[in-house]
KEKE-3310 file (N, C-alpha, C; in steps of 0.2 Angstrom, whole numbers, plus 5000, padded with zeros to 4 digits):
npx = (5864:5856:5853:5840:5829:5824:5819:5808:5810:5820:5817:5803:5814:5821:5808:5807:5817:5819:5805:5810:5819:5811:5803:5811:5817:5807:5804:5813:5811:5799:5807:5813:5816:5809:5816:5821:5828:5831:5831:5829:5838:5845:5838:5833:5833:5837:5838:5833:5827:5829:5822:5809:5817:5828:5825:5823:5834:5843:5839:5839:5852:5858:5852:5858:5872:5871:5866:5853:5840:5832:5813:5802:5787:5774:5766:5760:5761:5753:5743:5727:5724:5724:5736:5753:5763:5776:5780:5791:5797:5805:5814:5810:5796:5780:5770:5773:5764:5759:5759:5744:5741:5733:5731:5733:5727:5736:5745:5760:5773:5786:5805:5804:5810:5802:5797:5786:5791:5789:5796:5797:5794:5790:5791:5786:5782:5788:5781:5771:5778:5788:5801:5806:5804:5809:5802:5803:5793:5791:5804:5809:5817:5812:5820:5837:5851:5857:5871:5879:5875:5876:5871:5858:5841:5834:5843:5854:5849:5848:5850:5843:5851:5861:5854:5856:5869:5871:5865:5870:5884:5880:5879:5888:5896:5901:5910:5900:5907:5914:5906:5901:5912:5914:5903:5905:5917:5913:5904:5907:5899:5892:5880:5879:5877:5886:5874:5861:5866:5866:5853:5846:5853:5845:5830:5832:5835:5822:5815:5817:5816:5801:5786:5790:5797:5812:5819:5810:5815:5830:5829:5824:5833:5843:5840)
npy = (5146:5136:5121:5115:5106:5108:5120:5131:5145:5144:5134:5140:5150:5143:5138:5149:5153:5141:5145:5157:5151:5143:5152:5161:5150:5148:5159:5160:5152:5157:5167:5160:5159:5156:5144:5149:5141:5147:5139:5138:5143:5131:5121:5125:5124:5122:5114:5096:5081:5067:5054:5050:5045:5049:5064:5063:5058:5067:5079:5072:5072:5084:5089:5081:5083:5096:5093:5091:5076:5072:5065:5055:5062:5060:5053:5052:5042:5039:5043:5043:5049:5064:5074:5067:5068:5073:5073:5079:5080:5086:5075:5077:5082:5084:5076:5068:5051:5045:5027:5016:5004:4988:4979:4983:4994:5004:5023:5019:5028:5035:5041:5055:5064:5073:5089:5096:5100:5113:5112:5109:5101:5101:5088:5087:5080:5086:5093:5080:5071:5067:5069:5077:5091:5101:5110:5121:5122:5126:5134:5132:5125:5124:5121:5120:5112:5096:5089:5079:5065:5053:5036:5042:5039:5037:5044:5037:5025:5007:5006:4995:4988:4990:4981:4969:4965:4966:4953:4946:4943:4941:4928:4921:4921:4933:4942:4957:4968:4968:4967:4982:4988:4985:4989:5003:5004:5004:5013:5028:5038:5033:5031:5023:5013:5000:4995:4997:4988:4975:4976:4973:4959:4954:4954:4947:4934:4932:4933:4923:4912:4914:4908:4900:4896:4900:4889:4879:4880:4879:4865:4859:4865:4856:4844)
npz = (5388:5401:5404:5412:5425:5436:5443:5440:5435:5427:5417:5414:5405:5398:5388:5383:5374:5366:5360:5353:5345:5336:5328:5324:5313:5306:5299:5293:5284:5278:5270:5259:5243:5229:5216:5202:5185:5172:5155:5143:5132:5130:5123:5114:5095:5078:5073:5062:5066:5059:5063:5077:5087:5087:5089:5104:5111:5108:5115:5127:5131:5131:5142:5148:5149:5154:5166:5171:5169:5157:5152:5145:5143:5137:5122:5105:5092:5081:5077:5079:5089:5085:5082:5077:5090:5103:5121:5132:5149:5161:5175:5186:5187:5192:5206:5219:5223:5238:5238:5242:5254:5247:5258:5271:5272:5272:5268:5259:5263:5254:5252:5238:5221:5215:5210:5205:5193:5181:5168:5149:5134:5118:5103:5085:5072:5053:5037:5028:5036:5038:5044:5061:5074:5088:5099:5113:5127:5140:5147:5159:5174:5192:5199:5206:5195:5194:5201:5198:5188:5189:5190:5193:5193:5180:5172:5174:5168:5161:5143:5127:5121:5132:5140:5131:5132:5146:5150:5140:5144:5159:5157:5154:5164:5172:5179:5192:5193:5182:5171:5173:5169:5155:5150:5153:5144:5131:5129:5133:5138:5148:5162:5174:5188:5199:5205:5196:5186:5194:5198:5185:5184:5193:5189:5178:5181:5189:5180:5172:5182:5184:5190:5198:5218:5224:5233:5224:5210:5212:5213:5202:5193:5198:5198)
capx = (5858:5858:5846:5837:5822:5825:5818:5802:5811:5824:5811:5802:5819:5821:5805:5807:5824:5813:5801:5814:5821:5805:5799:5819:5817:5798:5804:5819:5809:5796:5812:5816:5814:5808:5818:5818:5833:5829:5837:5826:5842:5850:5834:5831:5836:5832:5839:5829:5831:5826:5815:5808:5821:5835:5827:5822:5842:5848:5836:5842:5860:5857:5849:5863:5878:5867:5863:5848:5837:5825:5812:5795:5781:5767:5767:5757:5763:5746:5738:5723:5722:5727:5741:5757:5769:5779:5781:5797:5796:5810:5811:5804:5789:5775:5771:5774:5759:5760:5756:5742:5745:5726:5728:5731:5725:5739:5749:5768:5777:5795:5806:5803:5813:5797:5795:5781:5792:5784:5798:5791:5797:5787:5791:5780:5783:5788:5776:5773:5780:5796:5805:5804:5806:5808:5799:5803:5785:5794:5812:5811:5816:5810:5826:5844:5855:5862:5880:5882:5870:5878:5866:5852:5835:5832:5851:5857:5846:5852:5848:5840:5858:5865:5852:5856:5877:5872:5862:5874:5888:5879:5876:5895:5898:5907:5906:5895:5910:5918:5902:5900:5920:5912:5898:5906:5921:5909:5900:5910:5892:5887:5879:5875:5882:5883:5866:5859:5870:5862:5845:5845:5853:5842:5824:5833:5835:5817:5810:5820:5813:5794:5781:5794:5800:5818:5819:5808:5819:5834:5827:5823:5842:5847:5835)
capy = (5144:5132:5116:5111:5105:5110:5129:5135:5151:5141:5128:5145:5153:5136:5136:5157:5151:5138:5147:5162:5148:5141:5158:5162:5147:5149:5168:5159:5146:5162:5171:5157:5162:5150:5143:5148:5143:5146:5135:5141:5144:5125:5116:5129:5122:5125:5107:5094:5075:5062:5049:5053:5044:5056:5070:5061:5058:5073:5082:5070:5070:5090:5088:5077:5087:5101:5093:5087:5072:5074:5056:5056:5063:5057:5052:5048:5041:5034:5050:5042:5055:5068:5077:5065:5074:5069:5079:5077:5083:5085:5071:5080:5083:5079:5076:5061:5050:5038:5020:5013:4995:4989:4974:4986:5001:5012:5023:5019:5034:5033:5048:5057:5070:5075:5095:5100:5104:5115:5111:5105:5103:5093:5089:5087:5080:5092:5093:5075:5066:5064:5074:5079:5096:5101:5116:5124:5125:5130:5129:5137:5121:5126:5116:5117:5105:5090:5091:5075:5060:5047:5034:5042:5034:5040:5046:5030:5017:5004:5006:4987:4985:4986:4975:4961:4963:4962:4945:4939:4942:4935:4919:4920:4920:4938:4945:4964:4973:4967:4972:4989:4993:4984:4995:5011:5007:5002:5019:5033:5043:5028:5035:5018:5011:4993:4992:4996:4980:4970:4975:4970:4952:4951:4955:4941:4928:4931:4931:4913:4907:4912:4906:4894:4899:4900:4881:4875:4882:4874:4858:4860:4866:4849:4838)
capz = (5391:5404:5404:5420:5425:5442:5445:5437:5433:5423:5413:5407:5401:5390:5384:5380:5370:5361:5355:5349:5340:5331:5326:5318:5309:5301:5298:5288:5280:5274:5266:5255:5237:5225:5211:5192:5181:5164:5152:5135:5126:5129:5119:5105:5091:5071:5070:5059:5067:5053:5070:5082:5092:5087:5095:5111:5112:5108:5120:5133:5130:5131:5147:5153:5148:5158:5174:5170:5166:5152:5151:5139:5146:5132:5115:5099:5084:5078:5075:5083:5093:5081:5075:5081:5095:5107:5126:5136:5154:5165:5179:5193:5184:5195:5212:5223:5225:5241:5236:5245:5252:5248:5263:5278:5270:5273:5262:5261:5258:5253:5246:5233:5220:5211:5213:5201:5189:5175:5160:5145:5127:5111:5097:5081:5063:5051:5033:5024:5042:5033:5050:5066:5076:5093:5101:5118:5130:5144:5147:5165:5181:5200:5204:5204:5191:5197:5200:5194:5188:5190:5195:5191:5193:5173:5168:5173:5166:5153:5137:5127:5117:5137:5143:5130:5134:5152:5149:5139:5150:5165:5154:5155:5172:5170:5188:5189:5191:5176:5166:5172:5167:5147:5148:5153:5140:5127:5131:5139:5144:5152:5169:5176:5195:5200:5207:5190:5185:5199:5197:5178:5184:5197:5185:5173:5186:5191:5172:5171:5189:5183:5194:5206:5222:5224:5230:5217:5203:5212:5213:5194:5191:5199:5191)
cpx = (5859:5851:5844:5831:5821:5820:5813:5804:5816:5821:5806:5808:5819:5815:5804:5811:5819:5812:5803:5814:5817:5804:5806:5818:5809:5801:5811:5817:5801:5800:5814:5811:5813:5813:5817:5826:5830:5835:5833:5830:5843:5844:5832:5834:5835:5833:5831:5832:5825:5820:5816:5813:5828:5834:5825:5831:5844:5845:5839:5850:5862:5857:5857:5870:5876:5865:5857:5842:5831:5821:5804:5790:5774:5769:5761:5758:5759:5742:5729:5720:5721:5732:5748:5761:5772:5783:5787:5797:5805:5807:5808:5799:5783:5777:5769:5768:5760:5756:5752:5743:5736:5725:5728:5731:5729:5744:5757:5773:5783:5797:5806:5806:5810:5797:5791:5784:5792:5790:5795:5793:5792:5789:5785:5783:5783:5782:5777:5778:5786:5804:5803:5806:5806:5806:5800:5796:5787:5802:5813:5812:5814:5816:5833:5845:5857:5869:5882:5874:5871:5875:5859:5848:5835:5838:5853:5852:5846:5849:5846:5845:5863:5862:5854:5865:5875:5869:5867:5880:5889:5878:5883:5899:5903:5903:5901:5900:5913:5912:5902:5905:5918:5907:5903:5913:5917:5906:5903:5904:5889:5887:5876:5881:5880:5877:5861:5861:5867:5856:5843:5846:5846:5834:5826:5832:5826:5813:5812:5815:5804:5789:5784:5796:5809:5820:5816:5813:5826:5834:5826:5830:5845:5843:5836)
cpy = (5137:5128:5114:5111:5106:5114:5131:5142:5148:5137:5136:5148:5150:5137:5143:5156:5148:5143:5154:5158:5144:5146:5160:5158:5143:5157:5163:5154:5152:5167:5167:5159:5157:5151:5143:5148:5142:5142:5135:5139:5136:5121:5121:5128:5122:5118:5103:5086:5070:5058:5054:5052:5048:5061:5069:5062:5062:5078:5078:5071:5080:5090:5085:5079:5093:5101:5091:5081:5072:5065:5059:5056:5058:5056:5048:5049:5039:5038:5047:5047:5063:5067:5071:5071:5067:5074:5076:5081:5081:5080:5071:5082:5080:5078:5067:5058:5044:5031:5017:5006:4994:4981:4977:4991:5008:5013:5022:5023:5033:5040:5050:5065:5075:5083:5098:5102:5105:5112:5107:5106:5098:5094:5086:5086:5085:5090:5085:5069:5064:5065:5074:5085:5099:5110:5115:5127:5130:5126:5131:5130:5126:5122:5117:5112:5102:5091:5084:5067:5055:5043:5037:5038:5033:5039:5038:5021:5014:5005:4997:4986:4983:4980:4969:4962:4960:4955:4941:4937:4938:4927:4917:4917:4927:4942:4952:4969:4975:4970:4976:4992:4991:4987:5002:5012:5006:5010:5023:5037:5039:5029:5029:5017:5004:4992:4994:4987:4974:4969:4972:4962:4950:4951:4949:4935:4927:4929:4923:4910:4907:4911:4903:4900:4897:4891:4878:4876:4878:4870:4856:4859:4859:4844:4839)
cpz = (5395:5404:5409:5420:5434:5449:5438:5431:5427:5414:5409:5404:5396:5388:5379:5375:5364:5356:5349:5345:5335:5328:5322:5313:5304:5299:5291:5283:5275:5269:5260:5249:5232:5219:5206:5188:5174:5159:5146:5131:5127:5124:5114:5101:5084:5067:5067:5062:5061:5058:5074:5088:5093:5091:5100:5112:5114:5113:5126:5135:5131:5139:5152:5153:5153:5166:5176:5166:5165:5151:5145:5145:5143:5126:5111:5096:5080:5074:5075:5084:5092:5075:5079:5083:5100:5113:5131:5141:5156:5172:5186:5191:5188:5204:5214:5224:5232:5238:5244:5245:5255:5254:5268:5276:5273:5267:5264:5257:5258:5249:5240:5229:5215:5215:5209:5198:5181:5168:5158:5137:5123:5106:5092:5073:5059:5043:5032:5029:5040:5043:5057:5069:5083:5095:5111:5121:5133:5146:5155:5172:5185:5203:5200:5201:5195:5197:5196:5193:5188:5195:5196:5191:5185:5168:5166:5172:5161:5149:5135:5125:5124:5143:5141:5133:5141:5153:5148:5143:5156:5163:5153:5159:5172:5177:5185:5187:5183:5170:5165:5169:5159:5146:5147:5146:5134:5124:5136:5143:5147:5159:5175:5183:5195:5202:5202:5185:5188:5201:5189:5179:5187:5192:5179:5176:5187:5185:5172:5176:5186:5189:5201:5209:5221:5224:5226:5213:5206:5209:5206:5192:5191:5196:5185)
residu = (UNK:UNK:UNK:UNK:UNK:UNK:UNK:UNK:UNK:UNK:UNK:UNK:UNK:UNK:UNK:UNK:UNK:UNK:UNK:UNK:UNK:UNK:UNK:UNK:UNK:UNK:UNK:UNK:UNK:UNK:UNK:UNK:UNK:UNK:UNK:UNK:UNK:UNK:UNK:UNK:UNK:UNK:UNK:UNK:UNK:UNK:UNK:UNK:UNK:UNK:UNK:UNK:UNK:UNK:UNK:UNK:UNK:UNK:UNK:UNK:UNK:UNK:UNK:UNK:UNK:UNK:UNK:UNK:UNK:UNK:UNK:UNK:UNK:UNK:UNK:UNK:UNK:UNK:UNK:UNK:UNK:UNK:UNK:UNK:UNK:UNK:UNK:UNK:UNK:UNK:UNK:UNK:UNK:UNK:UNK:UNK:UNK:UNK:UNK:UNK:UNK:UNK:UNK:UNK:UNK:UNK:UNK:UNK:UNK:UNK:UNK:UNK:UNK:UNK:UNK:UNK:UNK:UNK:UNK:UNK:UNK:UNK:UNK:UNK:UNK:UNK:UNK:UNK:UNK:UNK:UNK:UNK:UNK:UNK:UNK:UNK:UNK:UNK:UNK:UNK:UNK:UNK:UNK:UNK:UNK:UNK:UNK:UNK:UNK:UNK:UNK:UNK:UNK:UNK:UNK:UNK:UNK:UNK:UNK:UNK:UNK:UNK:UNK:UNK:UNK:UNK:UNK:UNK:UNK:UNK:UNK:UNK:UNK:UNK:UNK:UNK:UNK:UNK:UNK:UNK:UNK:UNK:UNK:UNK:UNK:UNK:UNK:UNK:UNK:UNK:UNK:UNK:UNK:UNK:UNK:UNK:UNK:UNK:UNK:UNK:UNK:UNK:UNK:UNK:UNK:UNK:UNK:UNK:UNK:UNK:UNK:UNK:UNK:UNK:UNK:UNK:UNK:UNK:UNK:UNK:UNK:UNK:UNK)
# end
């Protein structure tokens, strides 16, 4: 096909091309098939976890040997509200809300890897709240597994035991790489990348600094 804008007879050819080629590719975006991988069997379990915190783990730890990252949906332990439970979604659960910015009222979208996706697991004390048991809602994603998570928003985010190491190490002066390689030996599943490292420094530095701006804090430092 030749481009010009030259010749009338040429300029409609291009726009006839075009349009073939819009209409292929809405024809090819009508044929796509939605995703359902069932993954039922991987969290059915007849297991018994003594806390609650054992079966969040061990559901995550499934999830992440699996491709995917499992985080807490909801939870009561109060029985408040009831009976206690506790629901674990998968992390695309849900849809992207943009954030309004309420000084020049617009929203600021940014990406997102939320795809409404239905998995759903809770668990539920067993008699005399001694236990706990996890039950299968829906095991079914709308999305391909991750090939790898490393780095994850969810996967890869410290635990509290690797946020005091990294404290105390920055109170060291122990550079970030050198952390991430005593993280990850510390903890071979550890799915975390340097810029988990340097956002934890970085949120300590600002918890220190407080209300001062960077020169004030200096000027503090050196006083």
């Amino acid at each position: 096909m030749t481009s010009t804008f030259f010749y009338d007879d040429e300029m409609l050819l291009l726009k006839q091309d075009n349009d073939v080629s819009e209409g292929m590719l809405l024809q090819q975006q009508d044929n796509v098939q939605p995703i359902s991988v069932d993954t039922t069997h991987l969290w059915s379990t007849d297991q018994i976890f003594e806390i609650v915190d054992d079966l969040k783990q061990w559901a995550k730890n499934v999830g992440k040997d699996n491709g995917y990252a499992i985080v807490t949906g909801r939870s009561d332990y109060s029985r408040k509200g009831g009976n206690m439970y506790i629901i674990l979604r998968c992390s695309k659960h849900g849809v992207y809300i943009p954030y309004k910015d309420p000084k020049s009222f617009k929203y600021n979208s940014t990406g997102s890897q939320k795809c409404n996706c239905p998995f759903k697991l809770k668990g539920r004390p067993t008699e005399g709240d001694r236990n706990w048991w996890l039950k299968v809602l829906e095991g079914v994603h709308n999305h391909e597994p991750a090939r790898s998570l490393v780095g994850h928003s969810y996967a890869g985010r410290l635990t509290e035991e690797e946020k005091v190491q990294v404290d105390n190490m920055n109170n060291n002066w122990v550079p970030p790489r050198h952390m991430l390689a005593t993280l990850k030996e510390n903890n071979p599943g550890n799915l975390s990348t340097i810029t988990q490292v340097y956002n934890r420094i970085k949120k300590v530095k600002e918890l220190d600094r407080g209300p001062l701006t960077e020169m004030q804090y200096l000027l503090k430092k050196l006083a």
